[in-house]
C-alpha positions, 0 to 999 in steps of 0.5 A: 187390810189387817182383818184380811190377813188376820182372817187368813191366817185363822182359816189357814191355821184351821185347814192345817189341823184339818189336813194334819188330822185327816191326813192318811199318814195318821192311819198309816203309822197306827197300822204300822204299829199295829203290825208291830204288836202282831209281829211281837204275839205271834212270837209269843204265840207261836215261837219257842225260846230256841226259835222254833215255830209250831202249828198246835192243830198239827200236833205241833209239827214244825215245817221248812215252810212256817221256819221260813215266813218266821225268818221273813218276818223277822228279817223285815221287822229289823229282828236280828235276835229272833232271825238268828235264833230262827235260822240257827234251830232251822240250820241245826235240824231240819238242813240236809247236807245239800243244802236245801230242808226237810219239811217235816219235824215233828214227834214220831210213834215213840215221842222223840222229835226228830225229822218226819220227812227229809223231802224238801219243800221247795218254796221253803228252801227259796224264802230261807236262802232269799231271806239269808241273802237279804240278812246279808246284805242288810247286815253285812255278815257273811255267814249268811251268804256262806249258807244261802250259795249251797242252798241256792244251787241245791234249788236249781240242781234238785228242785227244778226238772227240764220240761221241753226247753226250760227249767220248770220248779218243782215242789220239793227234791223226790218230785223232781225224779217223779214220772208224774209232773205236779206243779204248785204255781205258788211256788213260783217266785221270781223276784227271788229268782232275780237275787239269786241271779246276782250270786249265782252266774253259774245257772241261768235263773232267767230262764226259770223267771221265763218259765214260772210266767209261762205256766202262770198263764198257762194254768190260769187260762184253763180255769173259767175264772183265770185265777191260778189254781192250787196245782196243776199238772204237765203232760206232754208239756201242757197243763192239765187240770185234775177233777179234784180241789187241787184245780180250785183257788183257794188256800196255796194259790192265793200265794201267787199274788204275794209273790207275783206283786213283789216281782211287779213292785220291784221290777215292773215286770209286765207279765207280772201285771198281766196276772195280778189283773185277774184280782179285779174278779174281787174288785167287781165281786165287792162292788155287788155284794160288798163281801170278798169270797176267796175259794172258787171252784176251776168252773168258775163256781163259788166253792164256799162263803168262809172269810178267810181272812189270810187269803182277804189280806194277801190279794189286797196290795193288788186289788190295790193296785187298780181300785185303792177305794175298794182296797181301803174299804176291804182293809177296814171291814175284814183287816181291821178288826183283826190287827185292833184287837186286844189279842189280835187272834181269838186262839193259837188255832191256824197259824197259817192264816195268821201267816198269810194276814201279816204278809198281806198287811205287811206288804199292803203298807210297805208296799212303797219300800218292799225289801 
């Protein structure tokens, strides 16, 4: 009876080392390291000391854009340091009196750094006052929500134009006033939405929710893989597709399914399932060839087999969502290598792409606690 329990106790000791070293949650936190390690390089990379981000393929322009995904970063990251130095340089030069950010900073024809282009840009203007609301309610300083109000109205106000019957976003504040309709489907972001509504009773935010899904499906039904494309237009209230790249999916559009799947993950919206669904073309696309491709054409057709591994990252939380294996074996073939490596980027060469590959990662191992 002794040898039994002695036995038992041996083969129980063996399958715990065996499920304690098996168990996913080892790989977990060495990938949640690893994104660490990213966050830390491209700082170094990327960030001067007074928080400005710069894009050294561009002359090293400064966007609203990459200010805002620097504040996300930070902000999840638990950074306040870098949050605020980030928001307080992006305060400084690039916001306008109301409220909402010029896009463009940069050096002009006689080398002075000044702003390029006071437009706003209007996806830009949203991540800023969706991460200093957070900040808000994560910190408990009230200056950041003193600074997110202006910039929150200033979005429905100037950033949004009545088409028929609701609210549609539009891409920045001098396309609102434009005659021509142009739509940036990436744009749309209505978790973001959803916050807003919480501090702002004054607009009707769910209307703008209603419209974002409207045209999502509007959009993708026109194109033969039901992917969203880059832009679209609206003429007499309907999409319109253009014959041009701008119709392809591809680098803008892959956006849809980061800010899509957050609303899902947050709220259960259904009609946000219904768009993240059409990530199984990649599940069914790996299954064949083992490879992911991202770039195709409003026809349907492959536009091109680069691995972009920004737009891989960002569409994996949602192929996740329906097939966990292929995502894993996508994650450890074109992710991997990526975060594992000494530098974690061959060159400071395309920021945005390193952009978009953390976001994904982010979201793909956190996507249990979004914030």
């Amino acid at each position: 009876m002794k040898k039994n329990i002695i036995l038992v106790l041996i083969l129980s000791f063996f399958i715990t080392l065996t499920l304690i070293f098996t168990d996913s949650s080892v790989d977990s936190i060495a990938h949640k390291l690893n994104l660490r390690k990213s966050y830390e390089v491209y700082k170094k990379d990327y960030m001067s000391k007074d928080g400005r981000t710069m894009d050294y393929e561009k002359e090293n322009v400064t966007t609203s854009e990459s200010q805002a995904y620097m504040l996300f970063m930070s902000y999840n990251m638990n950074d306040r340091k870098t949050f605020n130095l980030v928001y307080t340089w992006t305060k400084k030069h690039l916001r306008r009196k109301d409220g909402l950010f010029s896009w463009l900073w940069g050096k002009d024809k006689d080398d002075k750094y000044k702003v390029l282009d006071y437009n706003s840009a209007s996806d830009a203007d949203i991540d800023i006052a969706f991460c200093l609301i957070r900040a808000y309610e994560k910190w408990k300083d009230k200056k950041y929500l003193k600074d997110a109000l202006p910039t929150i109205h200033s979005i429905w106000i100037k950033e949004t134009k009545l088409i028929g019957l609701h609210h549609v976003l539009m891409p920045g504040a001098a396309q609102t006033s434009s005659d021509k309709i142009e739509i940036n489907p990436s744009y749309f972001s209505p978790y973001s939405f959803r916050v807003f509504e919480k501090y702002d009773e004054e607009h009707n935010w769910n209307e703008l929710i209603d419209s974002c899904y409207y045209y999502l499906n509007a959009s993708m039904s026109k194109t033969k893989t039901h992917l969203p494309p880059n832009w679209f237009l609206i003429e007499n209230g309907k999409v319109v597709l253009e014959d041009s790249q701008r119709s392809d999916f591809s680098y803008d559009a892959v956006r849809v399914f980061w800010r899509i799947f957050v609303d899902y993950k947050k709220t259960g919206e259904k009609r946000a399932l219904s768009v993240l669904e059409k990530s199984k073309v990649f599940i069914t696309q790996w299954k064949k060839t083992k490879n992911i491709y991202v770039n195709y054409k409003a026809d349907g057709q492959l536009r091109d087999k680069n691995k972009n591994v920004g737009s891989i990252a960002l569409l994996l939380p949602s192929i996740n969502l329906f097939d966990k294996k292929v995502a894993s074996e996508i994650y450890n073939k074109e992710l991997t290598p990526y975060f594992e490596a000494k530098s974690y980027w061959p060159s400071k060469n395309d920021y945005y792409a390193r952009n978009l590959l953390w976001f994904g990662e982010y979201i793909y191992l956190y996507n249990d606690t979004l914030k």
